[in-house]
C-alpha positions as CSV (number, residue, x, y, z in Angstrom):
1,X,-24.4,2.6,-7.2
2,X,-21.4,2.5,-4.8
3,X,-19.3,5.6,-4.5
4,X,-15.7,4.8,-4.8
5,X,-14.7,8.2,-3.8
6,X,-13.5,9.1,-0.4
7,X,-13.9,12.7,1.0
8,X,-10.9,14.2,0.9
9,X,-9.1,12.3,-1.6
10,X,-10.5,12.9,-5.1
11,X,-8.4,15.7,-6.5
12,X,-11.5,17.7,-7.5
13,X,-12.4,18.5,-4.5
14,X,-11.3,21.7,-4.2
15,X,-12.5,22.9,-7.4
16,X,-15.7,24.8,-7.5
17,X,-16.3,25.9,-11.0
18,X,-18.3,22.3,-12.7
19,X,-16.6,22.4,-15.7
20,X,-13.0,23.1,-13.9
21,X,-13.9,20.4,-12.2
22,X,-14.5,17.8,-14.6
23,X,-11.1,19.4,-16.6
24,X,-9.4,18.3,-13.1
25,X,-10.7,15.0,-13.0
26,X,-10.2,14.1,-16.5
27,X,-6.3,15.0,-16.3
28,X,-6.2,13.3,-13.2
29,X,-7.9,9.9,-14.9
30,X,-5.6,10.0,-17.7
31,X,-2.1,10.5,-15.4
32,X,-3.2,7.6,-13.8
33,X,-4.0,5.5,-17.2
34,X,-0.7,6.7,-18.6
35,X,1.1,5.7,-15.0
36,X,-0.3,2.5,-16.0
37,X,0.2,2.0,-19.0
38,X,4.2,2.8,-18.6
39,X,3.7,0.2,-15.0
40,X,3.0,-2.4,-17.5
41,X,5.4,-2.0,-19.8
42,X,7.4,-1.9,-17.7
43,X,6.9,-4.9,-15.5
44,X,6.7,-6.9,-18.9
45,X,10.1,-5.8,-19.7
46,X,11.8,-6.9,-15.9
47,X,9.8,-10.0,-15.9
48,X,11.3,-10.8,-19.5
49,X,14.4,-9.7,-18.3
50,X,15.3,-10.8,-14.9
51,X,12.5,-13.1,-14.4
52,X,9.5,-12.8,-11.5
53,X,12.0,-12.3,-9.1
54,X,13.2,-9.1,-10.0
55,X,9.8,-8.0,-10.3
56,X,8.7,-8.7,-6.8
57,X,11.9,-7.1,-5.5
58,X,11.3,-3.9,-7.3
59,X,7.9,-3.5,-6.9
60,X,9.0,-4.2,-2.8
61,X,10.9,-1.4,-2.7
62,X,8.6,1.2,-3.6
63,X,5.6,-0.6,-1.5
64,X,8.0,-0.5,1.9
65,X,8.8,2.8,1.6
66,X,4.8,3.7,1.1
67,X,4.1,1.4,4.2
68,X,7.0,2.3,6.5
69,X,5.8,6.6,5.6
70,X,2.3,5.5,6.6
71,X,2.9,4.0,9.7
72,X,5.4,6.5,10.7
73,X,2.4,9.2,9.7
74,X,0.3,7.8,12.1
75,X,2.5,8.0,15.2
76,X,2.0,11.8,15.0
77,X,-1.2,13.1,13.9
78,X,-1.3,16.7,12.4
79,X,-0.7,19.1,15.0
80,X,-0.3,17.1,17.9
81,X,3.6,15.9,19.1
């Protein structure tokens, strides 16, 4: 079985009680099945909209922003300038 989570990333993590834990995980699952599901919908409407176009241009904006934070992140590592 491969483990898909990283250490230090599953929101979990930091939860020591088990069945805390799996109450943690299982609102963390569904945020991301309803962040989804609204994605979708909402892509669907754009794309019926305004056409592909619009789509790839709205989903760019977000996705630079992500990139340009991440690469600016790595310039400085935590507690080192």
């Amino acid at each position: 079985m491969v483990d898909v989570h990283h250490r230090g990333i599953d929101l979990a993590d930091g939860v020591s009680a088990p069945g805390a834990r799996v109450a943690v995980q299982g609102v963390a699952d569904l945020a991301m099945g309803l962040a989804a599901a609204g994605s979708g919908a909402l892509s669907g409407v754009i794309v019926g909209q305004a056409g592909y176009g619009a789509l790839a241009a709205a989903a760019a904006v977000p996705s630079c922003g992500i990139s340009l934070v991440a690469v600016l992140g790595k310039a400085a590592p935590p507690g080192q300038t």
